[in-house]
N, C-alpha and C positions, 0 to 999 in steps of 0.2 A: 091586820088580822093575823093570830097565828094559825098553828097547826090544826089546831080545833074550831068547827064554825064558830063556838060560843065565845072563842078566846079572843076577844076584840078592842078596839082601844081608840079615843078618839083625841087629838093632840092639836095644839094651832101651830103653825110654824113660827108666830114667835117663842111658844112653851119652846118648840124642839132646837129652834136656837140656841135660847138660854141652857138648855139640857148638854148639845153639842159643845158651847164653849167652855162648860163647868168642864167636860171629861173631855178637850182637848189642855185644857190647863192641868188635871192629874196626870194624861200624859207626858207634858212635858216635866214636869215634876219628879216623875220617876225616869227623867233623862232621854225620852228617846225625842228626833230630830227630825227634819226633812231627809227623806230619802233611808229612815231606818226604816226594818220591815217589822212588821207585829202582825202576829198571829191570831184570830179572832175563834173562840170555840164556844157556839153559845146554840141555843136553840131558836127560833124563831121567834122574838121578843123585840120590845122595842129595845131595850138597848143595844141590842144588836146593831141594829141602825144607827141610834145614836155613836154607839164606837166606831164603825166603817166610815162617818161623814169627820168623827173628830179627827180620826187618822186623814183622812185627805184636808180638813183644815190645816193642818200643820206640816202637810207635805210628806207623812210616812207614808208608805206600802204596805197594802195591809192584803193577810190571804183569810180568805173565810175556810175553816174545817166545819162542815157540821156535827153535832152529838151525835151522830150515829157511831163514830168511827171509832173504833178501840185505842185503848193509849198506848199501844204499840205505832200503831198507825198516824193519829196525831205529832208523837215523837218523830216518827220520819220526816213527816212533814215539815217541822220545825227547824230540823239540823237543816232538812235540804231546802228550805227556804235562807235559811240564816238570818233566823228571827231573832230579835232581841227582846221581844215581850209577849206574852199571852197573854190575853185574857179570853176569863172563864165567865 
């Protein structure tokens, strides 16, 4: 469920498997590793989920910001994590 009662969604976990592996394979694609950190900025969706479980398939660290946060705020967060990707 998101933010909205109506916003709802129903998935099998083999769908979410398949989903997690596709976008632990784009991450590593775009180079990041076990033990790099990547920054998650998303609203409450499923792929949010999806990205947080691919980052721990491949052994990254991941920090969740939520959309609330100004991009002042995001940007801190980022340098002071020492992240090496974001996604949006």
């Amino acid at each position: 469920e998101g933010n909205e009662p109506e916003d709802s969604m129903k998935i099998t976990y083999s769908e979410l498997l398949h989903k997690v592996c596709q976008f632990a394979n784009v991450l590593r694609s775009q180079g990041v590793k076990k033990e790099d950190r990547v920054s998650i900025y998303m609203p409450m969706i499923l792929e949010l989920v999806v990205a947080m479980l691919a980052c721990a398939r491949i052994g990254a660290l991941h920090t969740i910001v939520f959309a609330g946060f100004s991009a002042d705020s995001l940007c801190e967060r980022i340098v002071d994590g020492g992240c090496c990707l974001l996604i949006t």
